[in-house]
N, C-alpha and C positions, 0 to 999 in steps of 0.2 A: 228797544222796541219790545211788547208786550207781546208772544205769542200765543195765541188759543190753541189747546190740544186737547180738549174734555171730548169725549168718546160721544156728547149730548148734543154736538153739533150737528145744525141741520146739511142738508150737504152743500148749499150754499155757503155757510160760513166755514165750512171747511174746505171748500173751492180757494175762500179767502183768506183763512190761514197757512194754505200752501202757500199762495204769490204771495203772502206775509216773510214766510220763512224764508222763500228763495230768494226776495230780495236783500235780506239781513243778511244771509253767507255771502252772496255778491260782492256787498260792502263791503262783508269783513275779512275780502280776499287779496294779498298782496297783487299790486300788477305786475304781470308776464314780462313791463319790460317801461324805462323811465322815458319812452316817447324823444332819444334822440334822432334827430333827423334823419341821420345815415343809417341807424343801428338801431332800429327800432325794438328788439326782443333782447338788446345788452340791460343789463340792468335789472332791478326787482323792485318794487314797492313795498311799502308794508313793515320793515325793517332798516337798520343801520348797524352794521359788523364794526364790531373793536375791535378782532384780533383774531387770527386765523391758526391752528396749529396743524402742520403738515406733517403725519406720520407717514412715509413709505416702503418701499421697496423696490428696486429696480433691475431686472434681466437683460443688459446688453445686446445678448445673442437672441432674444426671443421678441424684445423690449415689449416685455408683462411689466405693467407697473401696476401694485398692489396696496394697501396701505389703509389708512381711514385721516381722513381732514375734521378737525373741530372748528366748528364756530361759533366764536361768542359774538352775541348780539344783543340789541335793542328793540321789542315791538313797539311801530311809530302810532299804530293803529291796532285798534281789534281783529284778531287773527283766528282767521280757521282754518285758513288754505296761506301757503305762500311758498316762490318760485327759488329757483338757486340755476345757476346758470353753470351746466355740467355737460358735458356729451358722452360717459365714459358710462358703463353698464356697473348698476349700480346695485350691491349684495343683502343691504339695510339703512336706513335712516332710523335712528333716535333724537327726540326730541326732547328736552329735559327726562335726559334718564329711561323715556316710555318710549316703547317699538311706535313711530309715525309710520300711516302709508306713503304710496311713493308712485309715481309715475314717469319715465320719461315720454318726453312731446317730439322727438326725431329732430328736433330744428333747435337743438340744445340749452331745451327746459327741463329741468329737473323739479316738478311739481308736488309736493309737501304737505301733509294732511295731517297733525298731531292728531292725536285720542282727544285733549281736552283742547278748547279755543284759549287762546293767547291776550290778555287783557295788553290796552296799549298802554307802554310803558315798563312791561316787565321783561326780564330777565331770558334770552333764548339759549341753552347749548344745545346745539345742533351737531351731532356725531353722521359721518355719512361715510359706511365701508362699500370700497369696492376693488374691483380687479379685472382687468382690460390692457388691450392694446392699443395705445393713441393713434398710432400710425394707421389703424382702420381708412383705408380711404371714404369708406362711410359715411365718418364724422368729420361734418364739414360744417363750417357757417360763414351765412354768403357765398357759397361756392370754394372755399379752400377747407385745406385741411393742414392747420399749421404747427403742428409738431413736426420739427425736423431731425430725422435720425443721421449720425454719422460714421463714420469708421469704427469708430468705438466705442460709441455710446448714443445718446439724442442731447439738439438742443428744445427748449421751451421758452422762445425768445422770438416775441413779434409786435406785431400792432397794427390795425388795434386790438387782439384778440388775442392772446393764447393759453390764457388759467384754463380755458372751457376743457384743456388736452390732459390737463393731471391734475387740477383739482376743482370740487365747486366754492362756488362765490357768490359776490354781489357785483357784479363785470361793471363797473360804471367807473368813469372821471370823477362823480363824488361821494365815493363811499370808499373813505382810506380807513385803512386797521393796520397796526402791527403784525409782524407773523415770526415764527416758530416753524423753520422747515427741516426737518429732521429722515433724511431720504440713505439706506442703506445698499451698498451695492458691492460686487466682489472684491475681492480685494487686487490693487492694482490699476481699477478705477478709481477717479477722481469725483465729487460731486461737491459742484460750488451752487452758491444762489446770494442774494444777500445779504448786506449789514455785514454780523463778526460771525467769526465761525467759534461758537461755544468749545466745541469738541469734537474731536474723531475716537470713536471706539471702536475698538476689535469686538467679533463679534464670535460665538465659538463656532459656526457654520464656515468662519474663514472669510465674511465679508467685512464690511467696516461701515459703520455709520456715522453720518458726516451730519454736526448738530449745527444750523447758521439762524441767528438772530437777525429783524430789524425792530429797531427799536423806535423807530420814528414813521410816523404815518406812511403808510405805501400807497400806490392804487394798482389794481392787482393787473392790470397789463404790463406792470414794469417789475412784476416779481418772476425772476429765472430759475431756470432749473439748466444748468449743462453737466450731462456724465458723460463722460469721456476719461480720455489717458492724455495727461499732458506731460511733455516734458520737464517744465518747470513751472513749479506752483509756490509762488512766493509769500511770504506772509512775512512783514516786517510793517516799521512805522514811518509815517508822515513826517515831515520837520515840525509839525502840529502836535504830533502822537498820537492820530488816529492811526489806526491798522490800515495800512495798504497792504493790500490783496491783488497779486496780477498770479496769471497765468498764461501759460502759449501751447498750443496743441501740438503734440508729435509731429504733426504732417507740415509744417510751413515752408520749410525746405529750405530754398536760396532768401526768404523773407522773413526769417527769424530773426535776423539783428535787428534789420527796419524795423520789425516790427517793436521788439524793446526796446529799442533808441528813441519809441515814441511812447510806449505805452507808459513805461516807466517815468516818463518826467510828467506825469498827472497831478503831483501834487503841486509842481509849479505853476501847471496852468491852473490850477483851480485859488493858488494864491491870488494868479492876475485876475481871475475873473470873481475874486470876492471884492477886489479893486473897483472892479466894476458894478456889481448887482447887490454888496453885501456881505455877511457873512454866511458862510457855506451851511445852508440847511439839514444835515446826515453824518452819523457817526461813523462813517468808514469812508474809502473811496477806495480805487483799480479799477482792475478791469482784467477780461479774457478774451483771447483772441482764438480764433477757430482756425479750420483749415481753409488753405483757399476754394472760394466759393460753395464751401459745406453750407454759412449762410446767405453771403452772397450781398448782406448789406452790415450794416453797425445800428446796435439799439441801444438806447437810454437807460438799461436797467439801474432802478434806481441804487446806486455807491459801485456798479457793476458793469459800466458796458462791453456789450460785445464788440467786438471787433472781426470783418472778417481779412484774411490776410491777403485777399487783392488786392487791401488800399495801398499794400505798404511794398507795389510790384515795382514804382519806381522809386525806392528807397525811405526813407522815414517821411512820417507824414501827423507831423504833430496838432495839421487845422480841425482834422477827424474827431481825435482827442481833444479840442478845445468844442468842437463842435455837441459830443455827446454830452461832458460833462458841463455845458451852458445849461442844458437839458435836469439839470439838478436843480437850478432854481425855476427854469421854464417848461414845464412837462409835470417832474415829479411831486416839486414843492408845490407848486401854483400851476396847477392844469385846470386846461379852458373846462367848462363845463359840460360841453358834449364837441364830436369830431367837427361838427362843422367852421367853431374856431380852430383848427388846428393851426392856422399861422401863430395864432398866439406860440407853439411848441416850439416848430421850425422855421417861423422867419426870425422869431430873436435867438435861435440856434444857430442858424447863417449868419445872422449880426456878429454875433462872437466871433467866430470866424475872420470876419473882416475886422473885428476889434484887435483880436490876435494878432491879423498880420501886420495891424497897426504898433500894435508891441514890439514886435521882433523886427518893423522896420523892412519888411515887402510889399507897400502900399497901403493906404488910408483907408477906410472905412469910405470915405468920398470917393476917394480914387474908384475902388472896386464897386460902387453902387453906379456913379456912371460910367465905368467903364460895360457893364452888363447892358444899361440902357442902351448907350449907342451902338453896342453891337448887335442889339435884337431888331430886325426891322419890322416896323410899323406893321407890314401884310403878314408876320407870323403868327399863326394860330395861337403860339405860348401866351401872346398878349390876350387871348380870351377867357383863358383860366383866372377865375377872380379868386383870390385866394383869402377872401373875407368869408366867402363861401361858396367851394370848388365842384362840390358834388361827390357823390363817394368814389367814383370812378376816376378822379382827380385830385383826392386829397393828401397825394402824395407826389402829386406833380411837383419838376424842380421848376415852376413858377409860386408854387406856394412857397418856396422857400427863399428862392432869389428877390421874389416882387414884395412878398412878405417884410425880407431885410433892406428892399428900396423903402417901403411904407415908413421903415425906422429913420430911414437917412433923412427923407425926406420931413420927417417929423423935429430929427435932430435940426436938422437946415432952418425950421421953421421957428423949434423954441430956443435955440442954442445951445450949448452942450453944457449949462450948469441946469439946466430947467431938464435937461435930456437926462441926463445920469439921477437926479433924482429922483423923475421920474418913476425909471427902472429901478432904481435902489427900492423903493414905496410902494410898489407894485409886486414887489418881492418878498417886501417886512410885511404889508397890508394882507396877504393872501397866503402866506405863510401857510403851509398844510392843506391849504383849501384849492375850489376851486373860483375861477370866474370865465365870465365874456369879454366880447370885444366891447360892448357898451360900455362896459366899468373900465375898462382899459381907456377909452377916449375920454368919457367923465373923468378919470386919475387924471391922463393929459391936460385938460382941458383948466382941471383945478390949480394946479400946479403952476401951469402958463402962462396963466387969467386971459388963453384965448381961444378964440372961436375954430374950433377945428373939424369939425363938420365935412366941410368941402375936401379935406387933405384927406380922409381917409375916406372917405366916399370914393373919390375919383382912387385912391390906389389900391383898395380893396375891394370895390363892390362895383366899376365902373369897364366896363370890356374896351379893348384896347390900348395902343400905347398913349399912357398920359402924356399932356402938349409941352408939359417941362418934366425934366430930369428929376432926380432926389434930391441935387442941390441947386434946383432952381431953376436950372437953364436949359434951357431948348436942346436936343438933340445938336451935335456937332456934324458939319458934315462930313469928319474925318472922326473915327474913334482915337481920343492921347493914347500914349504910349499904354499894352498892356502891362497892369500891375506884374509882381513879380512873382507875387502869391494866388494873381487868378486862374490859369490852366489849373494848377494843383484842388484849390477850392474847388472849379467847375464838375472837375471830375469828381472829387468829392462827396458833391451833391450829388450828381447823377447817381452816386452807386446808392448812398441811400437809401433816395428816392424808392428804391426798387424795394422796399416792405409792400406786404399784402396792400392792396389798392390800385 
């Protein structure tokens, strides 16, 4: 657009060269946020990040966390202004190499104003130093504030939300990058995060920096940071030869063998579940587990999950670990494209689950999808939770997960189990790094099956109420069969989950 700026303007036309230019910056301003339904201000316009590099420092006893985050990027558009989604007080911004202005918006937008405008399609590094403490009850979005500190260190492990506590970003389900988290802290502490741990260096202060790559697309909800003291931090390989990485926090007390006895057989279960969805999309896999109820639930961090050590109060509990690391193909690999699909994450997280116990031989997948229908009756409220699209104050309800993994039975019931498994296997290979919806997911179905399925996931995703038949078929019993062997353990399972921010 052609702006007029000669000094010979009448004031007229220079009335109209201002609304000229202020529309031009408008345009050429990333938006505050990608218009998901739940989470309206997650997310940035304007760009796409390939690769994030996380320099820090961290104080236990004060928990200062200090550092500077790179980010490379992509302008998708002409840039003048664009957003980074941050809540920590921040000490400068560079934008290629040149001091950018900077504002924070309280409601954690970190707002961006290079010297020069950004042509689309060129080249962004975005340097951003700062120095803060997360645990600020302050900083909050949507009403929490979810960095969790513990005995002896913090975790930064949640969902949907917790880069905004130690580093900025592009907060969305589709905007994955690589990263480079390279975070320092005393010595004696532990700092794990994703992928491989490059290096540990001593440092002459006396602390040690701990160097962890991923090397395969992320999306920045599911990248960790835990400092803490663990008692054992294992690093060994796979029967694959990927680096397995477990760890188990000081404190688990009477729950520390359960808790290995389950954590440690992850490369098994993720053998059965390449059985099932593929081959395993991530160059590492483990896991770490926390103190009891320090988090209070288990998240999907992607090659990482957390674990906390409640699950494992009444002895090992390997559906948990089957349950997170389903989440490798359904979450990490292939996440829905905003929260409101989230069954897409956890109802075929729950499937695995019942896949599992179909494995090891404590009930069916069938078995446990109608054993949950008939024991839920018709007049309970859970039946109102639609978990095609729950609402953000239910999107982590365990009907999103249990009704989510009926939708599947039900589906399996419908196409059979060769049209079922392929399904999922193509739905896994097809979206590989990316994201999708439920649309594309019923269109897969739909293609696949050569049938009309429409009605099946209407009524068990988008439909209030107990559907008139079961997941395999049949009406409501008036007696529930015997329960599976593996459902009390799964039920409680879910429940604890469930209980992430939401």
């Amino acid at each position: 657009m052609r702006i007029f700026s000669r000094l010979s303007l009448s004031s007229g036309a220079a009335v109209l060269a201002t609304v000229l230019f202020a529309t031009s910056a408008s345009a050429a301003c990333g938006a505050p946020g990608l218009d998901d339904p739940y989470y309206p201000l997650d997310g940035n316009g304007g760009y796409d990040v390939s690769h994030y590099d996380i320099r820090l420092n961290y104080q236990p006893s004060s928990d200062l966390l200090s550092g500077t985050t790179t980010i490379l990027a992509t302008a998708k558009q002409d840039l003048t202004r664009f957003n980074l989604d941050f809540l920590l007080r921040v000490g400068s911004v560079r934008v290629n190499n040149t001091p950018a202005t900077f504002s924070s918006t309280g409601d954690g937008e970190l707002v961006v104003t290079p010297r020069r405008a950004l042509p689309r399609g060129s080249n962004m590094t975005i340097v951003v130093q700062y120095s803060d403490v997360p645990s600020n009850p302050n900083y909050t979005l949507y009403g929490f504030n979810l960095w969790t500190r513990t005995p002896t260190g913090a975790l930064a492990s949640n969902a949907p939300q917790t880069a905004a506590w130690w580093y900025p970003s592009n907060n969305t389900l589709s905007d994955k990058a690589t990263f480079d988290v390279s975070v320092a802290a005393p010595e004696g502490v532990e700092v794990l995060s994703n992928g491989v741990l490059v290096s540990r260096q001593q440092q002459i202060n006396g602390w040690v920096r701990w160097n962890w790559r991923s090397a395969r697309p992320q999306v920045t909800y599911s990248t960790l940071l835990a400092v803490g003291q663990f008692d054992d931090l294992r690093i060994t390989n796979a029967p694959n030869g990927q680096p397995l990485i477990t760890a188990y926090a000081n404190n688990l007390g009477d729950n520390a063998e359960a808790a290995r006895a389950s954590v440690e057989r992850t490369p098994e279960i993720l053998e059965f579940e390449e059985s099932q969805f593929g081959p395993y999309p991530f160059e590492a896999q483990g896991g770490i587990v926390t103190g009891r109820l320090e988090l209070g639930f288990a998240l999907e961090n992607q090659t990482r999950p957390v674990y906390d050590a409640v699950f494992f109060d009444a002895g090992s509990n390997t559906s948990v670990v089957a349950h997170e690391n389903a989440h490798m193909w359904f979450a990490n690999s292939v996440s829905a494209h905003n929260w409101k699909d989230v069954w897409l994450h956890e109802g075929f997280a729950t499937y695995a689950q019942f896949l599992w116990s179909e494995h090891v031989g404590e009930g069916t997948a069938a078995e446990l999808a109608q054993f949950r229908y008939d024991v839920m009756p018709a007049t309970s409220p859970w039946w109102q939770v639609l978990p095609g699209d729950p609402g953000r104050d239910f999107q982590f309800h365990p009907a999103v997960y249990f009704r989510g993994a009926m939708t599947l039975q039900a589906l399996r019931t419908a196409v059979g189990d060769d049209a079922f498994f392929q399904i999922l296997r193509t739905w896994a290979a097809e979206h590989r790094y990316g994201d999708a919806t439920t649309a594309q997911f019923i269109a897969l179905a739909e293609r696949i099956s050569g049938q009309e399925l429409d009605e099946l996931f209407t009524t068990w995703l988008y439909t209030p109420g107990k559907p008139a038949t079961g997941p395999n078929g049949a009406v409501a019993a008036m007696r529930a069969s015997a329960e599976p062997k593996s459902y009390r353990q799964i039920s409680q399972t879910v429940d604890l989950i469930a209980k992430k921010h939401g």
